[in-house]
N, C-alpha and C positions, 0 to 999 in steps of 0.2 A: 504494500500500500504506500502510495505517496502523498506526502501531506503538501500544502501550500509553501511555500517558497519563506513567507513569511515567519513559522513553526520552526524552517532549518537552522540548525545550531550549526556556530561554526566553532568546531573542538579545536584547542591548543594543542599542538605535538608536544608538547609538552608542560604539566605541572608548576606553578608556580609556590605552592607550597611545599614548600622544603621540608629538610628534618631540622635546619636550624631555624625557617618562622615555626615551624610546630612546639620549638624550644622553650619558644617566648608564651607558648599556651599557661598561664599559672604565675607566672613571672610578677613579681609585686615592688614597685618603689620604695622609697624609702619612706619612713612615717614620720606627718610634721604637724606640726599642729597651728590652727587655724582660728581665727575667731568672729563671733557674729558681732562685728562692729556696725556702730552707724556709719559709720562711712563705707562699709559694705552693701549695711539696706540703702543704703541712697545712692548709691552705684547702681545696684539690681534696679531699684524703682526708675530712676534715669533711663533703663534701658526698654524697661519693662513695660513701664506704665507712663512715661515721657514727663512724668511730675511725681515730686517728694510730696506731693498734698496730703493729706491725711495720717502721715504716717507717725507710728507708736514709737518711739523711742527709751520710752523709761525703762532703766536695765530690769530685766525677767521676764521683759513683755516678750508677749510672741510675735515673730516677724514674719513676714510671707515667704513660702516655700522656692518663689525663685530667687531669693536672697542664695538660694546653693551655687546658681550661677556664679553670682561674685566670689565665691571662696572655694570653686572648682579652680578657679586659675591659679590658686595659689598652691596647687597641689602638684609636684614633680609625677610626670607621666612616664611611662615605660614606652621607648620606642622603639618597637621593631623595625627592620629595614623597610622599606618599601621598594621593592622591584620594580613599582608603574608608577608612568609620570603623574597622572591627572588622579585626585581625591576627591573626595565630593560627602559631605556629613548627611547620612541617611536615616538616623535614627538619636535621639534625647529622650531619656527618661530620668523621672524624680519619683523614688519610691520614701517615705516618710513614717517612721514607727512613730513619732511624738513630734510639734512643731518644734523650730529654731527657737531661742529666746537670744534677745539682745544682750549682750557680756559676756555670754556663757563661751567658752573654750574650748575647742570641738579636736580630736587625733584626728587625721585622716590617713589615706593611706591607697594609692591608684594601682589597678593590677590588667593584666592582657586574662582576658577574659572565656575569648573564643576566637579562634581566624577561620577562617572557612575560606572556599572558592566557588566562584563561578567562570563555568565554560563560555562561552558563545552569552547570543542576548544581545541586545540594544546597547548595551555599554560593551561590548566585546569581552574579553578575558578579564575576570574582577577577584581583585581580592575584600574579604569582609572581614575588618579588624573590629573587635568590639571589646572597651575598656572598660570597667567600672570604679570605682573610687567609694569607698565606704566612712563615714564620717561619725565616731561615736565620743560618750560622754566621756569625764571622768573615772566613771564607774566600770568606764568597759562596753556598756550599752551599747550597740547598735540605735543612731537616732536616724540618719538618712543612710540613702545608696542612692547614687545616679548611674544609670551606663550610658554609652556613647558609642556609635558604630557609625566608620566610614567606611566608604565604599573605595579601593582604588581600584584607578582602573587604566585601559590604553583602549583609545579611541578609535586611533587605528586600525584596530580587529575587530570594530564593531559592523552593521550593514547600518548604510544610508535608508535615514525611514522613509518607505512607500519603494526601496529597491528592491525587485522581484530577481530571484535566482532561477538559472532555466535547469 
């Protein structure tokens, strides 16, 4: 049976996941610690909400859940190599056991999660790197987790959309 042109995968001769990106599977940075400053929430809200209006400040107050943004940056990432030129961020998630509070002092700590691949496709030969960063209390707690997956990829090997293969 033949399927349409558009269905055809174009397979790579070869693998781009190696055994040393598979290395960096588990792989975790170094743990630093972070904190829920106002000058965090008013970064996040800056970005976020395009105005500081309304916002709670008094320390132990609870701040908004994309305040994680602001103090994902501050966390040293694990980089595996990248083999393809072009990247592109395909997935942000915020998972939350308890909110942020303003003052409080947060461990963090970024790790290589999962890489996978993909053959063929619209974006041609893709790698899927996906990070998370775990951010807890004092106590140990788990308070948040964000992950992050990018897509890399090369263009190149990709099919022009609406190009039919004969």
């Amino acid at each position: 049976m033949r399927f349409p042109s558009r269905y055809a995968a174009r397979v790579a001769i070869e693998s781009l996941l190696t055994e040393e990106l598979r290395s960096f599977i588990g792989r975790s940075g170094p743990e630093v610690t972070v904190y829920v400053s106002a000058g965090a929430v008013e970064r996040a809200a800056d970005v976020f909400r395009g105005t500081r209006e309304g916002l709670a400040l008094a320390p132990g107050a609870p701040v908004p859940g994309f305040v994680l943004a602001a103090l994902e940056s501050d966390v040293p990432r694990v980089a595996p190599p990248e083999p393809l030129p072009k990247s592109l961020l395909v997935s942000n998630e915020w998972h939350f056991e308890r909110p942020l509070r303003l003052g409080e002092a947060l461990t963090a700590q970024a790790k290589v999660a999962d890489i996978t691949e993909r053959l063929g496709g619209r974006f041609g030969q893709a790698l899927y790197v996906r990070t998370e960063v775990e951010f807890r209390d004092d106590a140990g707690a788990l308070v948040a987790r964000s992950s992050m997956t990018l897509m890399h990829y090369d263009p190149s090997g990709a099919s022009p959309a609406g190009e039919e293969e004969s």
